[in-house]
N, C-alpha and C positions, 0 to 999 in steps of 0.2 A: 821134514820128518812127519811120520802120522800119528796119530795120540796113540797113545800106547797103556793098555793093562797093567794095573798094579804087581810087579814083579814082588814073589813071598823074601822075606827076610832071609840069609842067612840060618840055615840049621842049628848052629853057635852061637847065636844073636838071642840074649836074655831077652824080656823087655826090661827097659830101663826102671832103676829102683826110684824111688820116690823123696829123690834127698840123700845126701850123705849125710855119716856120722861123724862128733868131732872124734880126731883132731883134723880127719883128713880134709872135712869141710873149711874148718880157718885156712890151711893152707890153697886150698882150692880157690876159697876169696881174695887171700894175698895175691894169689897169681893173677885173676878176673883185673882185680882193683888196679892192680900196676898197669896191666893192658890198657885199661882206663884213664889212670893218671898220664902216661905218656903223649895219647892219643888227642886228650883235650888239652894239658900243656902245650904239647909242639904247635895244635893251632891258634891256640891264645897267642902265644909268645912270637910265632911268626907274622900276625897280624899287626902286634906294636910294633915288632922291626922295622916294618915295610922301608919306614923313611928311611935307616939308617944300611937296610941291604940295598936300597936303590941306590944312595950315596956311593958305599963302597965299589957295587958293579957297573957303577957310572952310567944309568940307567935311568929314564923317568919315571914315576911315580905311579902313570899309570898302565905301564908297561909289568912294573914289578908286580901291581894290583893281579896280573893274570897269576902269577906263582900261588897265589890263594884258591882264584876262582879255578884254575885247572886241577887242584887238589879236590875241591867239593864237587866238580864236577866227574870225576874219576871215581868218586866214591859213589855219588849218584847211580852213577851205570852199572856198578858191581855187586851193590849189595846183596839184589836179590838174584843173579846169578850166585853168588860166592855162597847164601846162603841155601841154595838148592844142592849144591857141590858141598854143605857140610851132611846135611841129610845124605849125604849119594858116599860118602867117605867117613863121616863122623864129626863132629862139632870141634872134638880137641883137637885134632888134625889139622884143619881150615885155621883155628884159633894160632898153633902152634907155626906153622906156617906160614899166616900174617905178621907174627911177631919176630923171625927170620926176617924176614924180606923190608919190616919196618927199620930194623935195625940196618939193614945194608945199602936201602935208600939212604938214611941217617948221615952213613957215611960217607955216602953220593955229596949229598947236600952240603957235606961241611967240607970238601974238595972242591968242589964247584969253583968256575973262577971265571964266568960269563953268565948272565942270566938267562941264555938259552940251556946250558950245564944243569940250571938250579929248577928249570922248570923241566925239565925231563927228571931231573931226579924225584921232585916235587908229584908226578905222576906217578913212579915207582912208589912210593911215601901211599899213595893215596891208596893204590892196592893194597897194600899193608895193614895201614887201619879201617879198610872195609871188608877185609877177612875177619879183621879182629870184631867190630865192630859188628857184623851181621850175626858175627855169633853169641854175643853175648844176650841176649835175650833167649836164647836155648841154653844156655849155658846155667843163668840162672836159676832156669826151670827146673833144671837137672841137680843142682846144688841143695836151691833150698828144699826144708820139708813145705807141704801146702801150707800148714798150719803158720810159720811163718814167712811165708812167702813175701807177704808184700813190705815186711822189714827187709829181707834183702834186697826189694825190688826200691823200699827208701834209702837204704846204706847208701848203691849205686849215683844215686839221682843225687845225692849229698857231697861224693866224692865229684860228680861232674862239678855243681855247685863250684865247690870250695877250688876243683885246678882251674876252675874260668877266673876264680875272682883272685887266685894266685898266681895265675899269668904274665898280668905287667908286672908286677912287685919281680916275679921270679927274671924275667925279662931284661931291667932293670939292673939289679944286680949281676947278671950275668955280662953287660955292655957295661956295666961301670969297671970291670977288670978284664976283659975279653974281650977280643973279636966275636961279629957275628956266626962264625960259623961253630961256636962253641953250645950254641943253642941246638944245632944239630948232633952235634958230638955229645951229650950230654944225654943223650935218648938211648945214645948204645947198649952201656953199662946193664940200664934198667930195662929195657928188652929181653937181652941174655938172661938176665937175670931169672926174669919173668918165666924162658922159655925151660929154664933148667928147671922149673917147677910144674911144669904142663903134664906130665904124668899124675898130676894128683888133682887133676881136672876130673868129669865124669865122662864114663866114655856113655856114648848115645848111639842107639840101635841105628843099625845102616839100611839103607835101601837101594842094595844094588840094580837100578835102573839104568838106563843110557841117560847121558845127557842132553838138554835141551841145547845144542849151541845158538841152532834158528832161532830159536824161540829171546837168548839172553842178545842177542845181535838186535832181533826186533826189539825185547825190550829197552835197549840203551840206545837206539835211533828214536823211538816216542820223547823217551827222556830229554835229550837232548833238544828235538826241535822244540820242544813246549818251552823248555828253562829258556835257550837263545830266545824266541820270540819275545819271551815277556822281557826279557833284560832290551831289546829294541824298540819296544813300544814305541818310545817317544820320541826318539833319531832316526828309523827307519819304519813309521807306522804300519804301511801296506806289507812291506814284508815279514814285518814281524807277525802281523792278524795271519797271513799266508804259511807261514810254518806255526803255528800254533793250531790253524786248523785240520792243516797237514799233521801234525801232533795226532789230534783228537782225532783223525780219522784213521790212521793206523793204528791209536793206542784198543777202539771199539774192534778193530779186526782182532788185535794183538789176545782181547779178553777172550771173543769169542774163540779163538783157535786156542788159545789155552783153556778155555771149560772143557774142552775132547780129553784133557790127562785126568787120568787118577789123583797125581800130585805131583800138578803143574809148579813151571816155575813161577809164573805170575801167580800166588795162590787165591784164585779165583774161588775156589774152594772154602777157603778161610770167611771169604768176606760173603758166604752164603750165612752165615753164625751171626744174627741179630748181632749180640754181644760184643764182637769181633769187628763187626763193622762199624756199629754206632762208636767203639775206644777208636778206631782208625781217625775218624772222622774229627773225633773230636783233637783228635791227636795233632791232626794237620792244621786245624785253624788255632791252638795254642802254638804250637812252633811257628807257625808263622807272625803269630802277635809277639811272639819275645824275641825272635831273629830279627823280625824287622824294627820292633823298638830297640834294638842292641843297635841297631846302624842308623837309624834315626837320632837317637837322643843324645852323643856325643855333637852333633852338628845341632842340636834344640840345645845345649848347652850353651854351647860356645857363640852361638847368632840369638837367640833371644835371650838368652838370660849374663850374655859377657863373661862368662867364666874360661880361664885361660886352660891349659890342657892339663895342667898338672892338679888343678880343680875338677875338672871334667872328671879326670880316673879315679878322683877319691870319691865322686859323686856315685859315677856307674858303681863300685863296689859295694853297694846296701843292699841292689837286687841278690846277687850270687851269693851274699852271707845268710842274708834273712832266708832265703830259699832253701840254699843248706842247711838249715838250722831248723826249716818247717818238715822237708822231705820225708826223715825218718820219723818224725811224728807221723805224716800223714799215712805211711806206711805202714805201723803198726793200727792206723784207724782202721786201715782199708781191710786186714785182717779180721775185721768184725763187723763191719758198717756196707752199708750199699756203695758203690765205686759211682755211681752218675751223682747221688747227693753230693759225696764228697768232693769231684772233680768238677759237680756243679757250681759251688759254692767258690771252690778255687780261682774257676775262671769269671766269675761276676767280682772279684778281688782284685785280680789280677787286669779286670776292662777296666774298675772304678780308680784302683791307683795312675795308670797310664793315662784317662781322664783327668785326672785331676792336676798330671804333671803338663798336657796340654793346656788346661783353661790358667794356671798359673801365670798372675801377671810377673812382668820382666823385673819388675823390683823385690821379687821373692828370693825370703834370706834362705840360706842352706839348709837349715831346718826342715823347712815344709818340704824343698825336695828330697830330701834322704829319706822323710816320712812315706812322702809318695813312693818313691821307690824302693821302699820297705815294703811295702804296700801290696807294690808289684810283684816283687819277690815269695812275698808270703803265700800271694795269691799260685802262682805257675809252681813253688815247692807242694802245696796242696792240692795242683791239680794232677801235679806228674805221679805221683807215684802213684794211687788208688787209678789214674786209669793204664798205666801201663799194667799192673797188675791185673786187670780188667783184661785187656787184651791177650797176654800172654798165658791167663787162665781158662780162657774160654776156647782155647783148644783142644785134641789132644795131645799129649807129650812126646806121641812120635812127630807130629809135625810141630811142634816148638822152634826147630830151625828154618821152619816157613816163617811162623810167627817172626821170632826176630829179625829176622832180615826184612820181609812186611814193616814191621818198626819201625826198624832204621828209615827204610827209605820214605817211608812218610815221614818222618819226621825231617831227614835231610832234603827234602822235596816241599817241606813245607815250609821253612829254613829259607830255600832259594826264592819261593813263591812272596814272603816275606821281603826279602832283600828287592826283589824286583819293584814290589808294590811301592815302597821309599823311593826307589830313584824315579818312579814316575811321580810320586808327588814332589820331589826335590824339582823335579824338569817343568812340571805344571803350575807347581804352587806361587811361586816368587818368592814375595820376602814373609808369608807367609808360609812356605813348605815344607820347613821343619815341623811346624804344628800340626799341618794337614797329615804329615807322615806320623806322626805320635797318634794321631787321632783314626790315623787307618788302623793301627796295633787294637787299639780299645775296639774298634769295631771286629776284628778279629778276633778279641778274645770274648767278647759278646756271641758275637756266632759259636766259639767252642761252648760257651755257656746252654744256647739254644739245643744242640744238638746234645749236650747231657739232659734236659726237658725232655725234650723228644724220647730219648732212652728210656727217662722215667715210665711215663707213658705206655712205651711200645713193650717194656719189658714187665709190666704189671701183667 
């Protein structure tokens, strides 16, 4: 395809108002929020499964492991496709849509009766919440008024919080009277639910242009080789450096041929906006300090410090309450305050708690690490919200659903970058590489610290 001219709006195409009014706003949020709640339950709670869906499909362990990663990696690939296609059709469409098709994987998954069953359905699942999921940062652009913008953009960030940290608990009780596959069946209800309320969404100005297919085909082949390579690092050295640079060298074609659109799907456009770029940036090295200390620190649990696993889960839950609990503060800061100070301060909080829970000797009572971890918590609820706000302000509100989908996949891309960076210090480290992997988080969230300085700086 050749880059193509901004095709004008529809003649019947308002521009978008600036916020709803209540009441239709509450319910606009209920609808948002549930999409939300399902999205991050279903992955919380299928991750504690793991053990007990390999049991049941007579499967090993690290086989089932893919039914995860092929979900994050399906979402990876689409987001910022699905978010070009809500721009191209309308946000609540795409929204509505994802929350169909979530539901009907749903049902996939809890019929499934071989692990090859559960991982196709598992890829259906993943379109689902990357519909849902690209849109909701246009979504809430559209909802809230500016004025308070970055309270909804806290609510959100409080709701992830609180379904991560409700995850096993909910998990849990669903295997103490149920089969596994009830954890899928359980997504249904609240889907429908969800979807019967999608008309009290915002609708959002369209932009009937063609679509990119080349353009999202290239995008999710870059994606791909970059994530494989780094998860090979360390079992297949050479080949992994080989598709990683095989990666980088398509992804620099990939930018330049999408600078030629008006409003590409890679939105190249976007990350021309100081403001837009420095939140991106910083966006990627926070998700990758707390994905990767989230899979780090259950195994720094349990090898340096001897805690058994039913320890472990009470442990991890101080980061997802405390975070929850900082979010919408941070949120209504950000509504008055500079977004680099505040996301500054978050992530030097957020490197010093994960620091601390590394240099921690092995006779440390529960205390200090729930502190730590508190810590951590407090620090990543006080970075997320004032710089997503950041990001999703410093556009305009016709391309909000670049924005979000931009988001998302930084942020699930930084997530994966994260996950990767643990298993090569797991593969490198020895009996020290639980700590070396903690200690890579803290350096990651340092680097998000840096690049909100930077911001100060650049943006004076």
């Amino acid at each position: 395809m050749t880059a193509m001219s901004p095709t004008p709006a529809s003649p019947t195409a308002a521009d978008p108002p600036l916020g709803l009014e209540p009441p239709r706003r509450h319910w606009a949020v209920a609808v948002q929020v549930t999409g939300i709640i399902i999205a991050v339950l279903d992955s919380s709670s299928v991750s504690v499964a793991l053990p007990t869906i390999a049991a049941a499909l007579d499967t090993a362990p690290s086989v089932a492991v893919r039914i995860t990663n092929i979900y994050n990696l399906t979402m990876l690939v689409l987001l910022l496709p699905l978010a070009a296609l809500g721009e191209r059709i309308g946000l609540r469409r795409v929204f509505g849509a994802g929350l169909l098709i979530f539901a009907l994987a749903s049902l996939a998954c809890a019929l499934s009766r071989s692990i090859e069953m559960l991982a196709a359905a598992r890829v259906l699942q993943g379109v689902g919440s990357a519909a849902m999921m690209s849109m909701m940062g246009g979504l809430v652009r559209h909802i809230y008024p500016p004025a308070i913008f970055g309270r909804g953009i806290g609510m959100n960030a409080m709701i992830v919080a609180v379904g991560g940290a409700a995850g096993p608990s909910v998990t849990s009780a669903v295997l103490s009277v149920a089969d596994w596959p009830w954890l899928f069946a359980l997504n249904i209800p609240l889907a429908l639910i969800a979807f019967a309320g999608v008309r009290c969404l915002p609708e959002s100005r369209r932009h009937p242009r063609r679509f990119d297919g080349w353009g999202a085909v290239h995008t999710a082949v870059v994606l791909i080789l970059i994530v494989l390579g780094l998860e090979r690092l360390t079992s297949a050295t050479w080949l992994a450096l080989g598709l990683i640079a095989l990666g980088l060298v398509l992804g620099r074609s990939l930018v330049r041929r999408q600078g030629g659109h008006a409003t590409p799907l890679v939105p190249v456009d976007l990350y021309r906006l100081p403001p837009f770029a420095y939140a991106s940036a910083a966006s990627f090295f926070s998700f990758a300090a707390q994905m990767g200390a989230f899979v780090a620190l259950p195994f720094h649990f349990q090898h340096a410090f001897g805690r058994d696993q039913i320890a472990t889960g009470l442990l991890m839950t101080a980061w997802p309450i405390a975070g929850g609990i900082m979010a919408p503060i941070a949120g209504r800061l950000a509504d008055h305050y500079s977004a680099a100070w505040l996301s500054g301060i978050g992530a030097c909080v957020m490197a010093f708690g994960l620091a601390v829970i590394a240099l921690l000797p092995a006779g440390s009572a529960d205390g200090w690490i729930i502190a730590a971890m508190a810590l951590g918590g407090v620090g990543f609820g006080f970075f997320q919200s004032p710089n997503n706000r950041a990001m999703l302000m410093a556009v305009p509100i016709t391309r909000s659903g670049a924005a979000g989908g931009a988001q998302a996949t930084t942020r699930t891309f930084g997530q994966c970058v994260g996950v990767a960076t643990v298993g090569i210090a797991l593969s490198l480290g020895g009996a020290t590489g639980t700590t070396v992997a903690v200690g890579a988080g803290a350096l990651f969230g340092l680097a998000a610290a840096g690049v909100n300085l930077a911001r100060l700086r650049a943006l004076r």
